[in-house]
C-alpha positions in Angstrom: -31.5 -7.0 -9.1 -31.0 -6.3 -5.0 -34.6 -6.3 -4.5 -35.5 -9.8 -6.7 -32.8 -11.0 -4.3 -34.0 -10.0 -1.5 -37.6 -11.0 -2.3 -36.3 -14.7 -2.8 -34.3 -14.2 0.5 -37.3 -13.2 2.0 -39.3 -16.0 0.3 -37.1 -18.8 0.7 -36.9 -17.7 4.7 -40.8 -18.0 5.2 -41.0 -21.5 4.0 -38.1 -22.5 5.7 -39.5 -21.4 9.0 -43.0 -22.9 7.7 -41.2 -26.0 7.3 -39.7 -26.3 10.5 -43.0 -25.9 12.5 -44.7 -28.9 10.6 -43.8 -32.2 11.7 -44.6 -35.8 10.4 -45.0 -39.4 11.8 -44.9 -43.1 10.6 -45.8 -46.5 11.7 -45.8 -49.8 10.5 -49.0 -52.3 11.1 -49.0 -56.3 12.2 -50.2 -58.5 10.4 -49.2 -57.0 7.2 -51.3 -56.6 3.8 -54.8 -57.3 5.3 -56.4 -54.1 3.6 -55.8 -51.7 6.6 -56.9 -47.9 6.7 -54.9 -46.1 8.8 -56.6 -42.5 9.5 -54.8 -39.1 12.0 -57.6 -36.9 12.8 -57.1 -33.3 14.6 -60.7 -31.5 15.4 -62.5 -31.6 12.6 -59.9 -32.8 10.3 -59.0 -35.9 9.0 -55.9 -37.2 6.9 -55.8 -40.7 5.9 -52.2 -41.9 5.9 -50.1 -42.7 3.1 -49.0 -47.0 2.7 -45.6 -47.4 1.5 -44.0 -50.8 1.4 -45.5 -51.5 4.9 -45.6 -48.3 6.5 -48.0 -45.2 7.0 -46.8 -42.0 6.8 -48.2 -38.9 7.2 -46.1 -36.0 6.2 -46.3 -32.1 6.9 -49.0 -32.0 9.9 -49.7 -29.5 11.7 -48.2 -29.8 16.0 -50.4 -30.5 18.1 -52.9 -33.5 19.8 -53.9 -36.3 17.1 -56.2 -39.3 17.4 -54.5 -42.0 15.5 -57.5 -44.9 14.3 -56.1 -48.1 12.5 -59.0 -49.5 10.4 -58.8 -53.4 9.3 -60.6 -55.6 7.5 -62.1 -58.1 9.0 -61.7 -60.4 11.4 -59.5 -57.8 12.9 -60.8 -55.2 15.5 -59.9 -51.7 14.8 -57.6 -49.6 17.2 -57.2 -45.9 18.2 -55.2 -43.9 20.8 -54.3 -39.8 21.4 -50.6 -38.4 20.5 -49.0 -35.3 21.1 -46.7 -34.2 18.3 -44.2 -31.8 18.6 -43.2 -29.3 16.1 -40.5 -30.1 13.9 -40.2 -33.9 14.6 -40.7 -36.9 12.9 -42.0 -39.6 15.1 -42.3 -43.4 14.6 -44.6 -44.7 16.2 -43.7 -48.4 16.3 -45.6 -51.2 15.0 -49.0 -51.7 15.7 -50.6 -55.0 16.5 -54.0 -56.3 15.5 -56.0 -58.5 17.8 -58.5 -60.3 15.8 -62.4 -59.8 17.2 
């Protein structure tokens, strides 16, 4: 019984630490509702965002130097720009406004 507890000790501690090295960041987009992509690439990886009732969110990431891209539809011209995010934050990023073409 000391050992199962300990193994979830030891468990439960790993995550926790896993968890506090990931971070996450959120922005909101203007105009809203004009069938916008919003995508957080690192190297060769690429996460679309997740919309929720105006926002993007992108959850768990690994720290480290993003390019953010905001895609809209047309007659909207796309955006993009670096970040730096820090491990264990949780960053908003404002709201980003769309300048049509």
């Amino acid at each position: 019984m000391i050992q199962l507890c300990l193994v979830i000790i030891g468990v439960s501690s790993i995550h926790a630490v896993r968890l506090m090295q990931t971070s996450s960041f959120h922005l909101r987009v203007s105009p809203a509702g004009i069938g916008t992509r919003v995508v957080a690439v690192r190297g060769r990886d690429s996460l679309e965002m997740t919309h929720i009732n105006g926002e993007y969110y992108l959850r768990e990431i690994r720290p480290g130097q993003w390019q953010i891209r905001v895609i809209p539809a047309p007659p909207y011209s796309s955006v993009q720009w670096q970040m730096t995010v820090k491990p264990g934050t949780d960053a908003d990023l404002g709201e980003i406004p769309l300048r049509k073409k």
